[in-house]
C-alpha positions in Angstrom: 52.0 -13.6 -26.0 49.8 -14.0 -23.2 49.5 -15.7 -20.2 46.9 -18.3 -19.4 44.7 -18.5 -16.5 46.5 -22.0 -15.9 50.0 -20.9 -16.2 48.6 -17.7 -13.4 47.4 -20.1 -11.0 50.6 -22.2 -11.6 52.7 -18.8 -10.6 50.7 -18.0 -7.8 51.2 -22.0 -6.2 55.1 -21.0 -7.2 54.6 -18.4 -4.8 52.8 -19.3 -2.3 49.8 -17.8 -2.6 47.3 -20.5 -2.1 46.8 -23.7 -0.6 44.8 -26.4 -3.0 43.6 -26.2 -6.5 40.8 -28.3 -7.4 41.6 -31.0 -9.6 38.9 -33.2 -12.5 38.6 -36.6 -12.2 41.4 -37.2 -14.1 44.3 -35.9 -11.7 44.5 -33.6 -14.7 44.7 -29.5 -14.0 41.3 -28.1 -15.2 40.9 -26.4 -18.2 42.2 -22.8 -18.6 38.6 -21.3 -18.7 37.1 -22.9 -15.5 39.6 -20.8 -13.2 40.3 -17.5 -13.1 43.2 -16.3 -10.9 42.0 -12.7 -10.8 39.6 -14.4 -7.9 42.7 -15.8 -5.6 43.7 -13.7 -2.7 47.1 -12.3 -3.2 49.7 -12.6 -0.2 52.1 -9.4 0.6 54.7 -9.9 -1.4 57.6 -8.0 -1.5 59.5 -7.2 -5.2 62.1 -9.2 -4.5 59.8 -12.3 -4.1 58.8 -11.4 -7.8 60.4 -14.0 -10.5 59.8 -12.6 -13.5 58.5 -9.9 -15.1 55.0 -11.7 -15.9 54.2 -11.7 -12.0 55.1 -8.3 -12.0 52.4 -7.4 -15.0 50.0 -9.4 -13.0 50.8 -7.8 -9.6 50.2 -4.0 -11.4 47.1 -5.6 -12.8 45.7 -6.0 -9.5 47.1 -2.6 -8.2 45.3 -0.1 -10.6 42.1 -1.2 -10.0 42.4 -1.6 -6.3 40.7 1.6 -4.4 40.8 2.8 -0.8 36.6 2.6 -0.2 34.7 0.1 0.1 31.6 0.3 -2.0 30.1 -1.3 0.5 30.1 0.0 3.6 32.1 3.6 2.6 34.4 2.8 4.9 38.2 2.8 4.0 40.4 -0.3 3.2 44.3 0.5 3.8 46.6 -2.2 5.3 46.4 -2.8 9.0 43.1 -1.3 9.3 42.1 -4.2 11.0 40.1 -5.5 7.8 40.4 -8.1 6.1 40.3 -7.2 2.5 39.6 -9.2 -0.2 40.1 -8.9 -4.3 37.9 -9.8 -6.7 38.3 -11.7 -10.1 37.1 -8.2 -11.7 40.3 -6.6 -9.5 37.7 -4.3 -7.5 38.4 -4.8 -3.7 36.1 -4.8 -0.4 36.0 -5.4 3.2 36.0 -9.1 3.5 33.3 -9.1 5.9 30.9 -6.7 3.8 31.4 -8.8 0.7 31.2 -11.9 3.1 27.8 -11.0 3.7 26.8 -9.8 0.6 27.3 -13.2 -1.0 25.3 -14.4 1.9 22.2 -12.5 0.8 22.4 -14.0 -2.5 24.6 -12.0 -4.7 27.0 -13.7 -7.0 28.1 -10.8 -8.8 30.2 -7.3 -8.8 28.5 -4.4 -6.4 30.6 -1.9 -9.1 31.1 -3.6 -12.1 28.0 -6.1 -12.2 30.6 -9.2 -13.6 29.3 -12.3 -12.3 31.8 -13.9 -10.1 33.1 -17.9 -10.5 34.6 -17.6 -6.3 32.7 -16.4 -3.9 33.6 -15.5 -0.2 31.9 -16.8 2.6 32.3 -16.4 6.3 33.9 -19.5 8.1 33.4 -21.8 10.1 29.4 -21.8 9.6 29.5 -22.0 6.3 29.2 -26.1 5.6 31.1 -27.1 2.1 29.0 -29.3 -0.5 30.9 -32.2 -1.2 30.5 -31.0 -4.6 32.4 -27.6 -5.1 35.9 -26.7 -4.6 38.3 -24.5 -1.6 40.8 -21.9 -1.9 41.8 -21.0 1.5 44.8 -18.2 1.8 47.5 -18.8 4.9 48.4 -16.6 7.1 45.5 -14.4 6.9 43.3 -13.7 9.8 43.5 -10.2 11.1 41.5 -9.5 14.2 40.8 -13.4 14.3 38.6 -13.5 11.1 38.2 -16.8 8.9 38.0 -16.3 5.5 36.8 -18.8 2.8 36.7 -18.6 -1.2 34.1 -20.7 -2.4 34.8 -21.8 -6.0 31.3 -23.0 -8.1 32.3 -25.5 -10.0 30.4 -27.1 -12.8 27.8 -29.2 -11.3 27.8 -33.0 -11.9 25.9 -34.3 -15.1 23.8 -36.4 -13.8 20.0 -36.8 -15.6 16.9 -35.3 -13.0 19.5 -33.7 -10.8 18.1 -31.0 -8.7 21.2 -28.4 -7.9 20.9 -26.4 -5.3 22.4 -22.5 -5.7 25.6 -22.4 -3.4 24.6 -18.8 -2.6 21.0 -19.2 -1.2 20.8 -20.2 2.2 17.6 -22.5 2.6 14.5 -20.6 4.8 13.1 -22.6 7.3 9.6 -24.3 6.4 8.1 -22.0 9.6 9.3 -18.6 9.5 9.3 -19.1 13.6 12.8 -17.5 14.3 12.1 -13.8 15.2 13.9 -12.3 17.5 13.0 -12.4 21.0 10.8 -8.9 22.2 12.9 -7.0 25.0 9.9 -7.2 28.1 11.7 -4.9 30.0 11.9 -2.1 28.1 8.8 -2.5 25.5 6.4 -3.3 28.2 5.6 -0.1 29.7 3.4 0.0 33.0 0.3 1.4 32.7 2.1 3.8 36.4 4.8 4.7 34.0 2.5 5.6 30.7 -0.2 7.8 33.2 1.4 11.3 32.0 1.0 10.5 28.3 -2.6 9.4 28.7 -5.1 10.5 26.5 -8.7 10.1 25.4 -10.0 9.9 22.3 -12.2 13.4 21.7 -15.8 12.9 20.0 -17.2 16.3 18.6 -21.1 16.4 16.7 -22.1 18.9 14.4 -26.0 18.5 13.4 -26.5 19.7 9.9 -28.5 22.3 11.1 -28.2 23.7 14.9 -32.2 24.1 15.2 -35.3 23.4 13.1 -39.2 23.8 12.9 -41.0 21.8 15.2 -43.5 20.9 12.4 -40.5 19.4 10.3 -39.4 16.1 9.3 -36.1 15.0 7.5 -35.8 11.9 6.2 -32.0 12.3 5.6 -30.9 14.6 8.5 -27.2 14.3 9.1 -25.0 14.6 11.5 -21.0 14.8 11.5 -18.9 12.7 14.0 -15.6 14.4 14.6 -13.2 11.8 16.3 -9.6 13.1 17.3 -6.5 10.3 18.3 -4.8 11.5 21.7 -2.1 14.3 21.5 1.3 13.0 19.7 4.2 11.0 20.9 7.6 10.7 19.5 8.6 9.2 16.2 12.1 9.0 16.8 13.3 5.2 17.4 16.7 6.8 18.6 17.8 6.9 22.3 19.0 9.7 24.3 22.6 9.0 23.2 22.6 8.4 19.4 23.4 10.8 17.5 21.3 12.1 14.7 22.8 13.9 12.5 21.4 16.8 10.8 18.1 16.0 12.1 15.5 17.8 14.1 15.3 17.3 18.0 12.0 15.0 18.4 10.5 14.9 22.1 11.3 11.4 23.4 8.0 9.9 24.9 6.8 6.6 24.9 5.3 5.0 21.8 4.4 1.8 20.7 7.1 -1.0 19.3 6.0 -2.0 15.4 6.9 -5.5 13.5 7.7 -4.1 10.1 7.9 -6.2 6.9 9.3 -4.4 3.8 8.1 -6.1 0.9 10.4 -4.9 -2.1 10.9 -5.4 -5.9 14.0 -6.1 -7.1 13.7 -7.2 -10.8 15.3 -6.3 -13.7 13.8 -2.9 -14.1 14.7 -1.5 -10.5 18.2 -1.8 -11.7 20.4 1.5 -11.9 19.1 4.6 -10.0 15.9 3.0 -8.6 17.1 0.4 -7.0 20.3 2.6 -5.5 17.3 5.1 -4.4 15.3 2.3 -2.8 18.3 1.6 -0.6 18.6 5.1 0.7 15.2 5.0 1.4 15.3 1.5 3.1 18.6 2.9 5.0 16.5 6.1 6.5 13.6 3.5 7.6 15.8 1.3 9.2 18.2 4.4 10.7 14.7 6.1 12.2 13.4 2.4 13.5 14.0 1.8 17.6 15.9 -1.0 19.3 11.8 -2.5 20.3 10.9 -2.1 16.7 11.4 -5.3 15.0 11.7 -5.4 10.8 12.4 -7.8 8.5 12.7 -7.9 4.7 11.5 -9.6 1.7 13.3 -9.0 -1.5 11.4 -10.6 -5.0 11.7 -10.9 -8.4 10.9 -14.2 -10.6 10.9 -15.7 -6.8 10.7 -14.1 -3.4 13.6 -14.5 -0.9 13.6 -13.9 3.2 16.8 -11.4 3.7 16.6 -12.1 7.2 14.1 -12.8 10.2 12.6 -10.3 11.9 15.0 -8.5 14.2 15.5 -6.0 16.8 16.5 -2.8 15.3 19.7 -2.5 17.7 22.5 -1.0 16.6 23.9 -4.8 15.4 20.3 -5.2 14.2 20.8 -2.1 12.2 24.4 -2.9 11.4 23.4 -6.3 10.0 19.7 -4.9 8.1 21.6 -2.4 6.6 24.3 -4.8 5.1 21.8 -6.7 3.6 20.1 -4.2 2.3 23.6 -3.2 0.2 23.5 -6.1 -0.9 20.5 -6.1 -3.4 20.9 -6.6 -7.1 18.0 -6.3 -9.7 17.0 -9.1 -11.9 14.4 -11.4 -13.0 10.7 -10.8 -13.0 8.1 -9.7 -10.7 6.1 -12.0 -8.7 4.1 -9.6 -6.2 1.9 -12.6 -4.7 5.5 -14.4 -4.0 6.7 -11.5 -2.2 3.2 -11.0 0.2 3.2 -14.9 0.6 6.6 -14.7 2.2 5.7 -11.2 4.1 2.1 -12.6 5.2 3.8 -16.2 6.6 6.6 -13.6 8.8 3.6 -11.9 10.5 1.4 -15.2 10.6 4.2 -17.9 12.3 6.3 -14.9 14.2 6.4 -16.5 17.9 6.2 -13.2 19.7 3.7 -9.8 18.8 4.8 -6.3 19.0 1.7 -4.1 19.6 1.8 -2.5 16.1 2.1 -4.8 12.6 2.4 -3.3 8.7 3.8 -4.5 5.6 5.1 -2.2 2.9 5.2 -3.0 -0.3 7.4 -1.4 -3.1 7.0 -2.6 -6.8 8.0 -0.8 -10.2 6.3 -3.5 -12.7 3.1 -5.8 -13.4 3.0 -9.1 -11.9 2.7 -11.5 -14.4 3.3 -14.6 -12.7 -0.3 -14.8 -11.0 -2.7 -11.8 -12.0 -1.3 -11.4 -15.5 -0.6 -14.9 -16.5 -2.5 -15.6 -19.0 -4.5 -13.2 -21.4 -7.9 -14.4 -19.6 -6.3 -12.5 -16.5 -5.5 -9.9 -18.5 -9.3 -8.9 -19.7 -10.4 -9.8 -16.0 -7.6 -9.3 -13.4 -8.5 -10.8 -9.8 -6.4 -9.0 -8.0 -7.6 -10.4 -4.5 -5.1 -13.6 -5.5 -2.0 -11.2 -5.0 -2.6 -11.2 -1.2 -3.1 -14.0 0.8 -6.7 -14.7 2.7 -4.6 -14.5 6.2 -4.5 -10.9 6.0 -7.6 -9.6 4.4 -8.8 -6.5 5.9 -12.2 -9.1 7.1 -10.5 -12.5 6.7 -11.0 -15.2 8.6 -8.1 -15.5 10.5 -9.3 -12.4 12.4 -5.2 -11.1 11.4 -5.3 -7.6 10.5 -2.1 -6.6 9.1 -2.6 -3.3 6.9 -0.3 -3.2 3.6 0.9 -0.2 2.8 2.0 -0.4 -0.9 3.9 2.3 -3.0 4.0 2.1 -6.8 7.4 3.2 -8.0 7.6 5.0 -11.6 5.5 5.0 -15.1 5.0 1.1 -15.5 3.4 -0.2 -12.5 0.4 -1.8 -12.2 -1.6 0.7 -10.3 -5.3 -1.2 -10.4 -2.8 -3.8 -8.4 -1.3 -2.0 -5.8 -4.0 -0.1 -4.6 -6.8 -3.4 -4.9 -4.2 -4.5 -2.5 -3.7 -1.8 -0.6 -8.0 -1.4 0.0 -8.0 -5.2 0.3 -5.7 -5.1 3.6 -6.7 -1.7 4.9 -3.6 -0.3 3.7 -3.0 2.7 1.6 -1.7 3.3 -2.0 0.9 5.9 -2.9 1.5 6.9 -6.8 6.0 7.4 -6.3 6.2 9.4 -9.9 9.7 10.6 -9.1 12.2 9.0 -8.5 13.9 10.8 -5.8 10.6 11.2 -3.4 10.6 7.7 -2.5 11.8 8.1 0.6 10.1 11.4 1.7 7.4 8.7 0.6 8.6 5.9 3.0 9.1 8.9 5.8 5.7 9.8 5.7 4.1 6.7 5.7 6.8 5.4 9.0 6.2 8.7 10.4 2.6 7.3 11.1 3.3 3.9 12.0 5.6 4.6 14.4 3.1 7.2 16.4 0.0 4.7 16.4 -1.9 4.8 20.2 -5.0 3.6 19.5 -6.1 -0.4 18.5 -9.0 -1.4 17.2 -11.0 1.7 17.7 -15.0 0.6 17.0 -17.4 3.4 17.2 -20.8 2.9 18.3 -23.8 5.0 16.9 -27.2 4.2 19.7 -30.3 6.1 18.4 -31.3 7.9 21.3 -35.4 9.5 20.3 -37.8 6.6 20.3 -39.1 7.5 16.8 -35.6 8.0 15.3 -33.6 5.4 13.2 -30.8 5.3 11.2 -30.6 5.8 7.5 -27.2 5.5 6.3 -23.9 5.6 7.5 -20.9 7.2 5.2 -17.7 5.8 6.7 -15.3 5.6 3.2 -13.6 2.2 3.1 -14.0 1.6 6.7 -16.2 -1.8 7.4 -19.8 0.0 9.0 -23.2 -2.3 9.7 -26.5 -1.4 11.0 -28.3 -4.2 13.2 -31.8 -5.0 11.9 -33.8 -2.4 14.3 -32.1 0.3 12.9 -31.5 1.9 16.0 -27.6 1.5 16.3 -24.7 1.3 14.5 -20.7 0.4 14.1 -18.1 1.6 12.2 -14.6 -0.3 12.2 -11.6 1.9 12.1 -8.9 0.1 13.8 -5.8 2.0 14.3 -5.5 5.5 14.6 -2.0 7.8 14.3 -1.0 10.3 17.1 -3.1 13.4 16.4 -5.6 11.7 13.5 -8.7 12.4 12.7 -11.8 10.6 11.6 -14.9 12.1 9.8 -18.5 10.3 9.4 -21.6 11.2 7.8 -24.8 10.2 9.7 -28.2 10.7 8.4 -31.4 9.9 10.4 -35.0 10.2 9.7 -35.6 13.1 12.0 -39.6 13.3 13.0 -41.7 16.4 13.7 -41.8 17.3 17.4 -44.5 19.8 18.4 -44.1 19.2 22.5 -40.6 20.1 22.8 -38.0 22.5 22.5 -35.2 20.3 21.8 -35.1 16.6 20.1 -32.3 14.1 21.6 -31.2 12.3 18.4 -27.8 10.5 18.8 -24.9 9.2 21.3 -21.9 7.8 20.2 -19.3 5.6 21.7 -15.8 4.7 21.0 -14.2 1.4 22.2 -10.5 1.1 21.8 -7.3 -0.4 22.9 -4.6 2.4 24.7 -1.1 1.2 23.3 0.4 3.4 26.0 -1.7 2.0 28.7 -2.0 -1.0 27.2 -6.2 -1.0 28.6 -9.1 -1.0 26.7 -10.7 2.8 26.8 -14.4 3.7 26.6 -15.3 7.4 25.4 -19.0 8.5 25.3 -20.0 11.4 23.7 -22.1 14.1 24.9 -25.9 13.8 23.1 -26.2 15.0 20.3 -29.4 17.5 20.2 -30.7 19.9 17.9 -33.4 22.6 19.0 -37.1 23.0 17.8 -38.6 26.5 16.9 -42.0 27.4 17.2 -41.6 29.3 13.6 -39.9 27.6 10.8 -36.8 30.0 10.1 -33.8 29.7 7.5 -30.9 28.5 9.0 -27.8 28.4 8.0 -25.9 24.9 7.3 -23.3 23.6 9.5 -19.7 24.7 7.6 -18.5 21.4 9.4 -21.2 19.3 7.6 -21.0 20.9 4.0 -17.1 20.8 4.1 -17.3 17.0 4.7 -19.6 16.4 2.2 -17.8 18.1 -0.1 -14.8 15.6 0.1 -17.2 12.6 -0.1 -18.9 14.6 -3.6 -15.1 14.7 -4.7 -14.2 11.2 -3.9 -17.4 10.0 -5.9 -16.3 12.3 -8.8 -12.4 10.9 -8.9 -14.4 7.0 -8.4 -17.0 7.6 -11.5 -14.4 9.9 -13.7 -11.9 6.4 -13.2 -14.5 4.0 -13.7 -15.4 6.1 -17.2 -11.8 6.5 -18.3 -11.7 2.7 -17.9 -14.1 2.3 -20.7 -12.2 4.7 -22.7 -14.0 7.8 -22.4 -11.7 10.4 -21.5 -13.7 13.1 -22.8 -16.5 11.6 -20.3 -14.4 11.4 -17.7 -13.2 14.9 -17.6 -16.6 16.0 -17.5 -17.5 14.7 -14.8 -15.0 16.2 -13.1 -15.8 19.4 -14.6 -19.1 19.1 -13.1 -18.0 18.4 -9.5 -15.9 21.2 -9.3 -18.8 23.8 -10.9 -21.0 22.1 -7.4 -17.9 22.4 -5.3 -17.9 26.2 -6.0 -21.6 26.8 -5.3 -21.3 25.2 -2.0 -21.2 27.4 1.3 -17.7 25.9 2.9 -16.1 26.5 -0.8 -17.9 30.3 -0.8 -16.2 30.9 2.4 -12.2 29.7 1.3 -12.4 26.8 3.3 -8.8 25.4 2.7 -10.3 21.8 2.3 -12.2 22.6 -0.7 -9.4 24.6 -2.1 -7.4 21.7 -2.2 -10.2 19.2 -3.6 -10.6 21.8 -6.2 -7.1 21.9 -6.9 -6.8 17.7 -7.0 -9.8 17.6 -9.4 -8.0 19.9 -11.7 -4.8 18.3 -11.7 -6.8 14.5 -12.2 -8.3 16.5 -15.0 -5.0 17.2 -16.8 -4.0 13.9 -16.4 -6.9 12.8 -18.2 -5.9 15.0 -21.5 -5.3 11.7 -23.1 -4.9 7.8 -23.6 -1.2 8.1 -23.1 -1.0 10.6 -20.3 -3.6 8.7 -18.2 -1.9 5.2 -18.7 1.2 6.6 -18.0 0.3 8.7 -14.6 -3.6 9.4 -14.2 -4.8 6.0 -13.2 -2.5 6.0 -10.5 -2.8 9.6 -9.4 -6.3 9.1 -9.1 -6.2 5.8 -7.5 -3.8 6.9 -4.7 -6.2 10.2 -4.2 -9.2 8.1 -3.9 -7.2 5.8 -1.4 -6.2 8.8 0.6 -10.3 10.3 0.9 -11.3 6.7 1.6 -9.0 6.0 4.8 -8.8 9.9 5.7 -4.9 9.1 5.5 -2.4 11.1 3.9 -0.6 9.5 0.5 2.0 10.3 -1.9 0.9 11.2 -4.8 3.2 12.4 -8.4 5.8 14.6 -6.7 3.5 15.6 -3.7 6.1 16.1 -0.8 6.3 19.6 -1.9 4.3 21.0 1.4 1.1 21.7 -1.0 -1.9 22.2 0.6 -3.5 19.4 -1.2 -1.2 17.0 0.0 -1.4 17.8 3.8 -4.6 17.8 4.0 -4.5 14.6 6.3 -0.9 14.7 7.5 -0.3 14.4 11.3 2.3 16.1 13.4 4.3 12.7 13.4 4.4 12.3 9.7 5.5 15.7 9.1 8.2 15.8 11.4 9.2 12.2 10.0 9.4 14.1 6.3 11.1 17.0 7.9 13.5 14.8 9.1 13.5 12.7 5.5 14.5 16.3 3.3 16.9 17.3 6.1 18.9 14.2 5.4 18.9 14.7 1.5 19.6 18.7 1.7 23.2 17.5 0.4 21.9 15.0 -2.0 22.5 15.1 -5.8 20.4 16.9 -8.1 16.9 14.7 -7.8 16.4 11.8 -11.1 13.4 12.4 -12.3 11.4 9.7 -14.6 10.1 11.1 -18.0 6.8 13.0 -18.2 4.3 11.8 -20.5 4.1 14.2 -23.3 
C-alpha cells in the first residue's frame, strides 16, 4: 500500500527535517495533494536515525535520481563543496544558488525534466513573503553563510476581482532608470592617450570615364565615392589576464564601450534545441563583451519580461547575465512589439550613454498579438507598429538606435523582421540552421564592438558653375539634395573598423571647349572619432575629369561598372520579390534570369571581378529558391530579404547556412567580424554534430 504525501510530511516532522507546515483555516492538515514532500530539503541523516523501512524507500527515492552536476552551472555538487544543494520535488538536485536565481528570473519549473514545481527556492533575506503563501525553512543549513528559503505557492484566496500577482515575477520599475553606473576612468579615454590609434576617414573618386570630348555633354555622368572607416581595432572585450580559451590572440587597442540590448524569443516553439542553441550563442556574446560594455536582456513570449538592467559585463556582470540566461524556458506566444517596447524604454530612460547603442532581436514565429491580430492585418500588415516611433531610423526623438534582427528557422515572419530591421537602420539576417546562430550573433558583435566612427554625414558641393546634381544612389541610407541642386548629403551614421561605403553620383556634365580639364565635384565627410572622442572633417581631393580635343573611345571605369552592377542586382532581388509576392514565381525567376544575362555582358563581370561572381552566384541561388510556392515560403522570402538588406546597408548578413567562408557571403565582412567568427567556430570545433532544420522539398 502506499504512502501518502501527508503521512511523508508527517515522517519527515518525526524526523526533524523541517520546521512549519502550513496549515487551512481549519487548524486541519491540508489535503494530501496540495503538498508534496519530494520538495522538502532532506537533513543528513544517518541509518540509524531511520524508523522504518518506509523512510528508508523514501530516502533511496531521493538517492537514485540525485546526480553529481549541476545542470546549471556544470559545476559539481558533492557534500562539503561549499554549496548548498538543494532537491527538487521531481528528485533532480542543483546548487542552491543557481536554482535560487533561476526561480528569480521567472522559472517555476524543472531545468531537466520540465515538471512544474509547487516550492520554489528563493534567496533570503531580500526576498519579502506575501502574507498569502506558506514557509519551509530547513535548520542547520547554511554552509558558507548562505540563507536558504522554500517558497510554497499555495492556492490563492477566492475572493471575486482578485488580481494575483505570480510569486515568481519580480515587479520592473515604471522607469527602467537603474543601469549600471559607466566606469569614467577606464571608458573615457583621452584624446593624448587615443593619438596612436588615430585615423582618418579615406575618400577615393572614380569618374565613370577618366577623359572625354570637349564637345560632349552627359546628362547622367557618374561618379563613385569610395569611403574607407580608419584601420581596425580590437574586438576582444577580454583584458590582458583572462584567459580565452581556444581562441585566437586579438590585438588589444582601444575601442569604443557599446549598450547592448538582446531582444529574444522565448515561446513555445524555441523549446528543445533552439532555445538550448540560443543560449550558447547568448553565452559567447556575453563571454566576448568587455567590463565597459554594458548589456541587458529582454526575454518575450505572450508578454515581455526585463531579465535584468543593463550591466557592466565584469566578471560578476558576466557571472550574473550568464545565470539568467540558463535560466530561460520556452512558452507562450510571441509578442515582438512587447519585446522592442521593453528594449526601446532600456535605451530611452538609461541614466548614463556608452558611445555605441544596438538592439538585437531574435524571433522564430509571427507576431500575432499586434501585426497579425486580426485577419485585416493579415491582408495588409503594418509592420512600422512592431517598433516604437522612439527609435525610428528618422524619428522624432532624434534616438538612433539600429536593430539588428535575426530570423531563426522555417516559420518566421521574414517581411517583419527585416521591415524592422530597414525601419531602425538595422540589418536582417535569414538563421536557416540551426547551429549557425551564433557564428550569426559573432559576426554581427564582431562589428559592433569595432565601430569608430558616429554619425558620418557626407557632403557632395558641385564645384563647375554649370554643373548640378542629378541623382544620388545611396541604398537605404537617408540622402537629400537642397533646391539649387548644387550640393548634397548622404546620412550614414556609424561605420565598423575597416568598412566601406560605395555611392553612385550622376551630374549633368556640360560641353567645355576652353579647357583641358572640367572640375566637377568635392566631397566632405563630417564625423564623430569614438577614439578621440572629436568631431573629424575629411575633404576630398577634386574630382576632375580631362577634355580631349578629339572625341576617342574610352574605356569605363572597372570601379563604376562593378558598383553598378550590385545596385542592377539589388533591383533584380527587390522586383523578382515584389513579383513572387503576387504569386508569379515563374515571373520572378525571370527577372532574375535577365539580370544575370546583363551581369555577364558587363565589363567588371568580363574581367572575373570577384564581386560579380558572387552577385551572380546569389541571383542563382534566390533563383532556386524560387522553384516553387512551398520552397519560397519556406526559405526564399527570407533569403532574399536578408540579401537585399545586406546590398542596401553595404553590411555583411547571414544568410541560409552562409558562415561557410563563400565568397558571396564576405563580400562586405570586415577584419573585426571575421576574426569575431573565427573566434565563434573555434569555440564549437568540439561541438556536437550541427541540428539542422528540414529543407523544403
Amino acid at each position: 500500500m502506499g504512502v501518502s504525501k501527508w503521512e511523508r510530511v508527517k515522517l519527515l516532522l518525526g524526523l526533524k527535517l523541517c520546521v512549519y507546515v502550513p496549515r487551512n483555516n481549519d487548524g486541519l492538515p491540508p489535503p494530501s495533494d496540495s503538498i508534496s514532500g519530494a520538495a522538502l530539503l532532506p537533513a543528513a541523516a544517518s541509518p540509524a536515525t531511520t524508523p522504518s523501512s518506509r523512510w528508508s524507500k523514501l530516502s533511496a527515492s531521493f538517492s537514485r535520481s540525485s546526480t553529481n552536476t549541476c545542470s546549471i552551472c556544470l559545476g559539481t555538487m558533492k557534500c562539503g563543496g561549499g554549496h548548498a544543494i538543494f532537491t527538487a520535488e521531481c528528485s533532480h538536485s542543483f546548487h542552491f544558488h543557481c536554482i535560487a536565481s533561476n526561480v528569480k528570473h521567472g522559472n517555476q519549473i524543472c531545468p531537466i525534466c520540465r515538471a512544474k514545481w509547487n516550492e520554489i527556492p528563493l534567496q533570503s533575506p531580500s526576498f519579502k513573503l506575501p502574507s498569502d503563501r506558506g514557509r519551509i525553512t530547513p535548520i542547520d543549513w547554511a554552509p558558507n553563510n548562505t540563507s536558504m528559503t522554500v517558497i510554497r505557492r499555495l492556492p490563492p484566496p477566492r475572493r471575486p476581482n482578485s488580481h494575483v500577482i505570480p510569486l515568481f515575477h519580480t515587479p520592473e520599475p515604471a522607469v527602467f532608470n537603474d543601469d549600471e553606473s559607466l566606469d569614467c576612468d577606464s571608458s573615457n579615454m583621452k584624446s593624448s592617450d587615443a593619438c596612436d590609434f588615430r585615423r582618418k576617414i579615406k575618400i577615393t573618386s572614380f569618374p565613370e570615364f577618366k577623359s572625354v570630348s570637349r564637345l560632349m555633354s552627359y546628362d547622367d555622368f557618374t561618379v563613385l565615392i569610395h569611403i574607407k572607416a580608419p584601420v581596425s581595432v580590437s574586438v576582444s572585450g577580454q583584458t590582458e589576464n583572462e584567459n580565452q580559451v581556444n581562441s585566437p590572440q586579438i590585438s588589444q587597442t582601444p575601442r569604443a564601450a557599446i549598450d547592448l540590448v538582446t531582444v529574444l524569443d522565448t515561446s513555445g516553439s524555441m523549446a528543445g534545441t533552439k532555445l538550448a542553441l540560443l543560449k550558447r550563442a547568448m553565452g559567447f556574446v556575453i563571454q566576448n563583451l568587455g567590463p565597459n560594455d554594458r548589456l541587458s536582456v529582454i526575454a518575450f513570449s505572450s508578454t515581455a519580461r526585463r531579465l535584468f538592467p543593463l550591466r557592466r559585463m565584469s566578471d560578476t556582470g558576466k557571472h550574473q547575465a550568464l545565470q539568467a540566461i540558463n535560466s530561460l524556458v520556452a512558452n507562450g506566444g510571441t509578442n515582438i512589439a512587447e519585446g522592442l517596447r521593453k528594449g526601446a524604454k532600456i535605451m530611452e530612460d538609461r541614466r548614463e550613454k556608452n558611445p555605441v547603442a544596438s538592439i538585437i532581436l531574435l524571433s522564430d514565429g509571427q507576431d500575432t498579438y499586434t501585426v497579425h491580430s486580426s485577419i485585416r492585418n493579415q491582408q495588409n500588415p503594418n509592420y512600422h507598429l512592431l517598433l516604437p516611433l522612439s527609435i525610428h531610423k528618422n524619428g522624432i526623438s532624434g534616438c538612433r538606435i539600429p536593430v539588428h534582427t535575426f530570423g531563426f528557422g522555417t516559420d518566421h515572419d521574414a517581411s517583419s523582421m527585416h521591415s524592422v530591421a530597414e525601419i531602425s537602420g538595422g540589418t536582417f539576417s535569414f538563421i536557416e540552421t540551426e547551429s549557425v546562430i551564433q557564428d550569426a550573433f559573432a559576426q554581427c558583435i564582431g562589428g559592433l564592438l569595432s565601430v569608430v566612427v558616429k554619425d558620418l554625414q557626407v557632403c557632395i558641393d558641385c564645384l563647375h558653375p554649370t554643373l548640378s546634381l542629378t541623382s544620388l544612389r545611396s541604398g537605404s541610407y537617408p540622402n537629400r539634395v537642397i533646391a539649387d541642386r548644387r550640393t548634397g548629403f548622404i546620412d550614414v551614421g556609424d561605420l565598423y573598423a575597416d568598412e566601406e561605403r560605395d555611392f553612385l553620383v550622376s551630374v549633368n556634365l556640360p560641353s567645355d571647349s576652353s579647357s583641358n580639364e572640367t572640375s566637377l565635384l568635392e566631397v566632405k565627410c563630417v564625423y564623430n572619432d569614438l577614439l578621440t572622442k572629436e568631431m573629424q572633417t575629411t575633404v576630398s581631393e577634386e574630382v576632375r575629369v580631362k577634355r580631349d580635343e578629339i572625341a576617342g573611345k574610352e574605356a569605363i571605369s572597372i570601379e563604376v561598372d562593378r558598383q553598378r552592377n550590385r545596385l542592377l542586382a539589388a533591383d533584380a532581388m527587390a522586383e523578382a520579390r515584389a513579383t513572387a509576392e503576387r504569386g508569379d514565381l515563374s515571373g520572378a525567376v525571370s527577372v532574375l534570369e535577365s539580370c544575370r544575362r546583363l551581369l555577364s555582358e558587363t565589363v567588371s563581370a568580363k574581367s572575373g571581378d570577384r564581386l560579380c561572381v558572387a552577385l551572380d552566384a546569389e541571383l542563382k541561388e534566390v533563383q532556386e529558391r524560387m522553384v516553387s510556392r512551398q520552397v519560397y515560403e519556406v526559405s526564399g522570402r527570407a533569403y532574399v530579404l536578408s540579401g537585399m538588406s545586406s546590398h542596401s546597408w553595404q553590411r555583411a548578413t547571414a544568410r541560409g547556412d552562409s558562415t561557410d567562408g563563400s565568397s558571396l557571403v564576405r563580400s562586405y565582412q570586415t577584419p573585426s567580424m571575421t576574426q569575431m567568427l573565427s573566434r565563434s567556430q573555434t569555440t564549437l570545433v568540439a561541438s556536437p554534430a550541427a541540428h539542422r532544420l528540414p529543407k523544403p522539398r
